[in-house]
C-alpha positions as CSV (number, residue, x, y, z in Angstrom):
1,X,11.8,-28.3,14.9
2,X,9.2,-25.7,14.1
3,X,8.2,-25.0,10.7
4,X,9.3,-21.4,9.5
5,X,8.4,-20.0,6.2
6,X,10.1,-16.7,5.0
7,X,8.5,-14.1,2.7
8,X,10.5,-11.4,0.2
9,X,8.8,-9.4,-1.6
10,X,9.2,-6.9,-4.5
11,X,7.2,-3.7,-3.6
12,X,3.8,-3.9,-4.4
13,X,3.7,-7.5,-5.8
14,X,1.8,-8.2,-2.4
15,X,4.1,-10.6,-0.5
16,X,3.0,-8.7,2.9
17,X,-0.7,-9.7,2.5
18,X,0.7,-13.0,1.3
19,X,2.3,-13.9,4.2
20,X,0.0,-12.4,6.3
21,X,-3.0,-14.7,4.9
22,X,-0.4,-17.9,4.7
23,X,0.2,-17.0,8.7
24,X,-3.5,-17.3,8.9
25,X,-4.7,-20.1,7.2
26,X,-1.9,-21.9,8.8
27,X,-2.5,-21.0,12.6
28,X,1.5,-19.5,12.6
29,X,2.8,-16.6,14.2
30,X,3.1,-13.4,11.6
31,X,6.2,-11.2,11.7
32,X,6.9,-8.0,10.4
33,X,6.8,-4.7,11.7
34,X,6.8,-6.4,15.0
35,X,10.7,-7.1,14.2
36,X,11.3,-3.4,14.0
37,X,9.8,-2.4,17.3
38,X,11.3,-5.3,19.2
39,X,14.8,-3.9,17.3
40,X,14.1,-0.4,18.2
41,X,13.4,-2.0,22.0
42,X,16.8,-3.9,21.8
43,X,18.8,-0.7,20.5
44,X,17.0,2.4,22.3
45,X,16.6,3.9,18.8
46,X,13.2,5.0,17.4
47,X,11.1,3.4,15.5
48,X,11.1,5.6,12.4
49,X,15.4,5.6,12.5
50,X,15.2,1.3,13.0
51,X,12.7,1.7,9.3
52,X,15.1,4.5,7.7
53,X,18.2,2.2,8.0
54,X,16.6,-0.6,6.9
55,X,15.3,0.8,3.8
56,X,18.7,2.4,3.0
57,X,17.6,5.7,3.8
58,X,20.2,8.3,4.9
59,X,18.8,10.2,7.6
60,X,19.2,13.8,8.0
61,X,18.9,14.4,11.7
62,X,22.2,13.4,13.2
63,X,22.7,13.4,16.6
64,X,24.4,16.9,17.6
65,X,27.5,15.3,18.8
66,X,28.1,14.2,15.0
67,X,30.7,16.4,13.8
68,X,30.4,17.9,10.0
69,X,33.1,15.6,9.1
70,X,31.2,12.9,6.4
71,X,33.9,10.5,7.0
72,X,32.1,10.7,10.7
73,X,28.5,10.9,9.5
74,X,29.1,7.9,7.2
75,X,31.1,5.6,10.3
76,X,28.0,6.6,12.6
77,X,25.7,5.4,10.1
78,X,27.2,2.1,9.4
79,X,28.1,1.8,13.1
80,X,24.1,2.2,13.8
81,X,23.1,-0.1,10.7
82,X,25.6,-2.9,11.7
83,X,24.0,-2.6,15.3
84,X,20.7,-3.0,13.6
85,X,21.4,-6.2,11.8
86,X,22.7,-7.6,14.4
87,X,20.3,-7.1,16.7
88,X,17.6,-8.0,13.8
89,X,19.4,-11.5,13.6
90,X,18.7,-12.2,17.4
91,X,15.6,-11.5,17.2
92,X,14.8,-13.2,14.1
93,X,16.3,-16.5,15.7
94,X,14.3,-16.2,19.0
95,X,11.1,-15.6,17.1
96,X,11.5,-18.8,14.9
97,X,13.0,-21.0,17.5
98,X,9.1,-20.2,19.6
99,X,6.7,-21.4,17.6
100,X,5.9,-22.1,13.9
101,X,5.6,-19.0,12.0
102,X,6.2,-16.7,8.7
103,X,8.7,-14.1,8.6
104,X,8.0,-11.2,6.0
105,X,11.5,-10.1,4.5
106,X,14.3,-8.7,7.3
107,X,16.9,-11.1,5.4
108,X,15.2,-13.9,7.0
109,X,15.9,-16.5,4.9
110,X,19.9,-16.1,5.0
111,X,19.6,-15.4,8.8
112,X,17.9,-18.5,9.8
113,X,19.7,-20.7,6.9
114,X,20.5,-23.5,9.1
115,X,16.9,-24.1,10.6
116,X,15.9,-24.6,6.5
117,X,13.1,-22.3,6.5
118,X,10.8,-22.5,3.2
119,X,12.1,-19.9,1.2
120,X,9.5,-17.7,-0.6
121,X,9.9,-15.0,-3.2
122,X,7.1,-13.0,-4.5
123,X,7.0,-10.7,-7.3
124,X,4.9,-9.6,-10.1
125,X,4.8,-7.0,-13.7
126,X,5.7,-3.2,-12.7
127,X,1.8,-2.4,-14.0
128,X,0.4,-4.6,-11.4
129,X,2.8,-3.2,-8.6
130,X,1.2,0.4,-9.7
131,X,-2.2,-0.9,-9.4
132,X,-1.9,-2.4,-6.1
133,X,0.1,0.6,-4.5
134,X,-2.7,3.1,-5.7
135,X,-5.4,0.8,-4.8
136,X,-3.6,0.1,-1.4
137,X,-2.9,4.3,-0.7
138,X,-5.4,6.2,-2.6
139,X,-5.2,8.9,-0.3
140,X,-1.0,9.4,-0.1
141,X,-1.0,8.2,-3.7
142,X,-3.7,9.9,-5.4
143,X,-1.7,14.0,-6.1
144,X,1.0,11.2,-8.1
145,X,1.4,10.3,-11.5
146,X,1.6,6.9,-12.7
147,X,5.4,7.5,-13.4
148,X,6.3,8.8,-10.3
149,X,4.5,6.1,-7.8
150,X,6.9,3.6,-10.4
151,X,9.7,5.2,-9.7
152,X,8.8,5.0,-5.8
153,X,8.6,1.5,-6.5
154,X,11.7,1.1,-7.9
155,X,13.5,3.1,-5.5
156,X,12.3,1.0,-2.7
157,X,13.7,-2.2,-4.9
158,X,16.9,-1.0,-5.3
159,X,17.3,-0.2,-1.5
160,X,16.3,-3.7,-0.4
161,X,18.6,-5.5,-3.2
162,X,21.5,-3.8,-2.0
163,X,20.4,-4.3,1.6
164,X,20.1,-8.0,1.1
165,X,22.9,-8.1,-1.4
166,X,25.2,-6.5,1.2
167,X,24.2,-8.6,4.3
168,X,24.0,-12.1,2.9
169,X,26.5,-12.1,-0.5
170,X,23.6,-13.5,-2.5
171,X,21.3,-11.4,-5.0
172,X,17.8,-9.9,-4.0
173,X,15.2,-11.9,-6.2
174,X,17.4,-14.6,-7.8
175,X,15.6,-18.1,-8.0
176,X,18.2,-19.8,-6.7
177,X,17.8,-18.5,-3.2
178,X,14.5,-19.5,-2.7
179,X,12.3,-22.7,-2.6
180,X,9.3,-21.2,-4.6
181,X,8.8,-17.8,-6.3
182,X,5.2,-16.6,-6.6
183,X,4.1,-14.4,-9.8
184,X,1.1,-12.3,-8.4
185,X,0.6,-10.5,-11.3
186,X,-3.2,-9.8,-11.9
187,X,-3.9,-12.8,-9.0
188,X,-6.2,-12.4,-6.1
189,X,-3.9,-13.2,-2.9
190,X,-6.4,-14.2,-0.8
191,X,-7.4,-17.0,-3.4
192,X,-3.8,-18.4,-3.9
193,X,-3.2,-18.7,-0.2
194,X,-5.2,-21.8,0.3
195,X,-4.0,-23.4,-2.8
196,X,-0.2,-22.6,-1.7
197,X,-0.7,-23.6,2.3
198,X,-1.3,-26.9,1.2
199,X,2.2,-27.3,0.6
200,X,2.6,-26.7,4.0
């Protein structure tokens, strides 16, 4: 049975570089984005609709065929989400039943429950999230205040609790889901990697 090692992340606490450096030192296959554009392939929807839905965005440009009606608008919606997730879950399974590898949030570790993946959780302090969101975007984060790139932060949270919350029944972030949670606060990623793959 491969190994498969699932990532979530709060925003900014720098799971995504986790898992991408873990993937490396390892020699396993990295997914992320990848999972949207194979999901957007399986569906015919766009890329930037597949990313919307799954960050819990409404999207404002409804096909023309949607009526005004936002008993409609919300059915469409959840019709295109559910198709999403579902289609999300296939490919999740296919990807982890190839080869060894990490798999950077998508509900992952509920999705591929019976292969017992290593469950990862990474988080850290709202002051080192800021730090590493400016430092990560100065360019799209530099005309924001402190206050509003936390806010950002926290609006991305609550999207992907209630996503995971929602598709699984179990809570976003709570220990007991996961087999190790990770406090990056003020850490160097690249330095706890090796220390962490030897786990592994």
């Amino acid at each position: 049975m491969n190994k498969i090692i699932t990532i979530g992340r709060e925003f900014g606490s720098g799971g995504r570089e986790l898992g991408r450096r873990l993937a490396e030192e390892l020699g396993y296959e990295y997914y992320d984005k990848e999972i949207i554009a194979a999901i957007a392939e399986k569906t015919s929807m766009s890329q930037e609709y597949v990313q919307e839905i799954l960050e819990g965005k409404p999207h404002h440009l409804y096909p023309i065929t949607i009526g005004q009606s936002m008993f409609v608008t919300d059915t469409f919606y959840l019709q295109h989400e559910q198709s999403i997730y579902l289609a999300q879950s296939e490919i999740i399974r296919d990807l982890a039943q190839r080869s060894n590898c990490v798999i950077v949030g998508r509900c992952a570790d509920f999705i591929l429950k019976d292969l017992k993946p290593y469950r990862i959780f990474v988080y850290a302090d709202i002051e080192s999230r800021i730090k590493r969101c400016i430092a990560r975007n100065p360019d799209s984060q530099k005309h924001l205040t402190e206050k509003e790139v936390k806010k950002q932060i926290l609006s991305i949270d609550k999207n992907r609790a209630k996503y995971y919350d929602f598709y699984t029944g179990n809570t976003w972030g709570d220990k007991n889901n996961y087999d190790i949670c990770i406090n990056t606060t003020d850490l160097v990623i690249k330095e706890i990697v090796p220390v962490l793959a030897k786990i592994f």
